[in-house]
C-alpha positions as CSV (number, residue, x, y, z in Angstrom):
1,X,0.0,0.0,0.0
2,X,2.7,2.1,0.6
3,X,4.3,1.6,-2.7
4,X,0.5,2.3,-4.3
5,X,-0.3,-1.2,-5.0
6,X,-3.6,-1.8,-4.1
7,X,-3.7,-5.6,-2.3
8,X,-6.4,-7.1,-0.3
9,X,-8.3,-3.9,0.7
10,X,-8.3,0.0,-0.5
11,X,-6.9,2.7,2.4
12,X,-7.2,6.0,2.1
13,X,-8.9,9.2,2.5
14,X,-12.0,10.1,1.6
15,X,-15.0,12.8,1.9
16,X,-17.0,11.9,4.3
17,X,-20.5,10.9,2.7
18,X,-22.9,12.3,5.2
19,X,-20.7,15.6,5.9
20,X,-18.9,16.9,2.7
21,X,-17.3,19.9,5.4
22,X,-14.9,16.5,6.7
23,X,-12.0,14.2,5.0
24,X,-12.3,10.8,6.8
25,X,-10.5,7.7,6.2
26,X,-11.8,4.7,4.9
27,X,-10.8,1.5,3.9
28,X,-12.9,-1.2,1.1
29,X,-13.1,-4.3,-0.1
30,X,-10.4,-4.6,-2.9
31,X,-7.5,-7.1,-4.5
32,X,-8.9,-8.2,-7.3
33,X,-7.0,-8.4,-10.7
34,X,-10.3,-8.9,-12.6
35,X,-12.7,-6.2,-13.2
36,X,-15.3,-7.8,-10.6
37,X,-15.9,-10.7,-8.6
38,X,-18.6,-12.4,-10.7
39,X,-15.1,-12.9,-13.2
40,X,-13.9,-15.8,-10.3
41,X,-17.6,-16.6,-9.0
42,X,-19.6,-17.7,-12.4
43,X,-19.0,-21.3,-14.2
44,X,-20.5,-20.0,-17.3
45,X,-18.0,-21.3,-20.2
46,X,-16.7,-18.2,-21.0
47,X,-16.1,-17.1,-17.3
48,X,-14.3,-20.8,-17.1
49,X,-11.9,-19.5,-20.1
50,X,-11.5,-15.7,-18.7
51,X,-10.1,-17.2,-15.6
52,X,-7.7,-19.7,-17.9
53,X,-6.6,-17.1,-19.6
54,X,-5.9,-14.9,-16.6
55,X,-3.8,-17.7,-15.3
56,X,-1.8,-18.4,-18.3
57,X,-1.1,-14.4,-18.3
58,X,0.2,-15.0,-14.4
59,X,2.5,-17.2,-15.4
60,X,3.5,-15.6,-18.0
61,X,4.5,-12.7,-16.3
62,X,6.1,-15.0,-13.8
63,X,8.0,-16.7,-16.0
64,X,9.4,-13.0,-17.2
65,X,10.3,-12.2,-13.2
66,X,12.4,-15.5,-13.7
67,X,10.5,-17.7,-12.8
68,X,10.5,-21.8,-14.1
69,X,7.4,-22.7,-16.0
70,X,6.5,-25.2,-13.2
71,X,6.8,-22.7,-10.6
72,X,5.3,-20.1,-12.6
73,X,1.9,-21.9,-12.8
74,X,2.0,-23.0,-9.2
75,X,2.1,-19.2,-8.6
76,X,-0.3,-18.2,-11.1
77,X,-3.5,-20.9,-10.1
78,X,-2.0,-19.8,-6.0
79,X,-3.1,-16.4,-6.6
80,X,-6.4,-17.1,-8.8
81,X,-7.5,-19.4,-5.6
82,X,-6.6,-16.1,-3.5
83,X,-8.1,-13.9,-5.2
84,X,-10.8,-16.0,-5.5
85,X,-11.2,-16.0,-1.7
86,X,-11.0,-12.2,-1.6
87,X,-14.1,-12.2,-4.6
88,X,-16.1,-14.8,-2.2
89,X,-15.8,-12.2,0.8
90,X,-17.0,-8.8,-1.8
91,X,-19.9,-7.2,-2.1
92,X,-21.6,-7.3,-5.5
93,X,-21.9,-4.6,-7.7
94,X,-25.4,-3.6,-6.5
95,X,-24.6,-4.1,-3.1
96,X,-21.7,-1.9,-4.0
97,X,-24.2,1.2,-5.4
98,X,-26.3,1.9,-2.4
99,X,-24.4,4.4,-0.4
100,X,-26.1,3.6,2.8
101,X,-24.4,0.3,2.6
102,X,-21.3,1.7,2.2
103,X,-21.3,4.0,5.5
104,X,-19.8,2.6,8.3
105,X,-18.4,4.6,10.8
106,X,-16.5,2.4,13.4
107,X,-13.7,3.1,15.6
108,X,-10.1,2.0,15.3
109,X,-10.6,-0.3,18.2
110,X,-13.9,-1.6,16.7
111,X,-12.2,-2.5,13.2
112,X,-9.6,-3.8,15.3
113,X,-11.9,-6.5,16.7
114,X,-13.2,-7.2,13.0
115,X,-9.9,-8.6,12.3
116,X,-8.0,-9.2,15.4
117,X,-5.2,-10.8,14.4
118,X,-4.0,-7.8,11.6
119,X,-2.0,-5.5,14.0
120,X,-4.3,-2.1,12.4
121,X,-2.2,0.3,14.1
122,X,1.2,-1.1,13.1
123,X,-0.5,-0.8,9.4
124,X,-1.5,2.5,9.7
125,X,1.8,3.9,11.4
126,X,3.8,1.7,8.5
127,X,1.4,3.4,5.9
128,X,2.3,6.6,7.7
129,X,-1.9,7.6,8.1
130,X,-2.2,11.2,10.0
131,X,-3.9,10.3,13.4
132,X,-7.4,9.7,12.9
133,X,-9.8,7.9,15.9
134,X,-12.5,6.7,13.1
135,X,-12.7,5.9,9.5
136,X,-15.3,4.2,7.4
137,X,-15.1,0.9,6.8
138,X,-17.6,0.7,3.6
139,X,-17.7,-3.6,4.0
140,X,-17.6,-4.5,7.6
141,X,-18.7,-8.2,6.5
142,X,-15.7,-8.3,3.9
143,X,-13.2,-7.4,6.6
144,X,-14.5,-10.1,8.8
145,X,-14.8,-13.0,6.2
146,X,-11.0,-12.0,5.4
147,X,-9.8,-12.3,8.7
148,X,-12.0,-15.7,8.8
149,X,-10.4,-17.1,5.2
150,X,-7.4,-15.6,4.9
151,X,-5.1,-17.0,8.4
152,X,-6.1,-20.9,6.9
153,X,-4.0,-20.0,3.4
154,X,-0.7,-20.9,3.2
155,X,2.1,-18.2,3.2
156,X,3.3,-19.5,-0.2
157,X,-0.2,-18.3,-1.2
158,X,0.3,-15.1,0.1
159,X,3.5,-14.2,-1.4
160,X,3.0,-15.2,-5.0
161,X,-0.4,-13.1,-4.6
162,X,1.6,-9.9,-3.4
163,X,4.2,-10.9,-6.1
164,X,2.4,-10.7,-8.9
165,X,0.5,-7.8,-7.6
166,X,4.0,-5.9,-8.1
167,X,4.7,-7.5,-10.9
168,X,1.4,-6.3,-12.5
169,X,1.7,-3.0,-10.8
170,X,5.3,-2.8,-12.3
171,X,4.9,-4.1,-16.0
């Protein structure tokens, strides 16, 4: 996040919905490579071959980092099964429109127990966040179901995901 590569969730600041006089942070569901999360969700045929073709561009570009071919596609379908995690845990796109859903003002100590064991304030201090006491957390649901999905992957999964996240970001 630091670097501008947008992984697992969006940070930032923001107007504040419901007062336009304030800037507030907030933080959203995103992480995805594909344009939405009906691109990993649907097992329509040609959702089957998007997601084929996705992985065959993964590898791809990590066989350019230097990567073996064997390697490359263990990376590639690791991150599509990420990512796919992150999709299961979004909103939908009409979820996604109603503004009322997306207003959530919480504490840090209340996102804190959303996701207890992400150290929040060691994020925001790395991130180097001006002191704020509450930000809006537009999918309280999707930062729970991470915090539920995401300590059972393996940290293999992790690191080709963030990998070719740079890559991408970097190409």
């Amino acid at each position: 996040h630091r670097e501008g590569i947008g992984v697992l969730f969006n940070f930032g600041a923001q107007p504040d919905a419901k007062d336009s006089n304030k800037t507030i942070a907030s933080l959203s569901q995103g992480g995805l490579s594909l344009p939405d999360r009906e691109y990993y969700l649907k097992t329509d045929p040609k959702s089957v071959e998007i997601r084929q073709k996705y992985v065959e561009h993964m590898t791809k570009m990590f066989q350019l980092a230097g990567d073996t071919t064997e390697m490359a596609e263990a990376k590639a379908k690791a991150v599509l099964a990420f990512e796919t995690i992150i999709a299961k845990a979004s909103a939908d796109r009409v979820s996604m429109r109603d503004p009322n859903k997306r207003y959530h003002i919480v504490t840090r100590k209340e996102l804190a127990a959303m996701a207890p064991d992400f150290d929040w304030d060691a994020y925001f201090k790395l991130i180097g966040a001006p002191a704020f006491e509450t930000l809006n957390v537009s999918g309280p649901d999707y930062v729970k179901q991470l915090a539920t999905d995401l300590p059972n992957e393996d940290l293999d999964a992790f690191k080709a995901y963030f990998e070719f996240h740079l890559l991408r970001a970097r190409a």
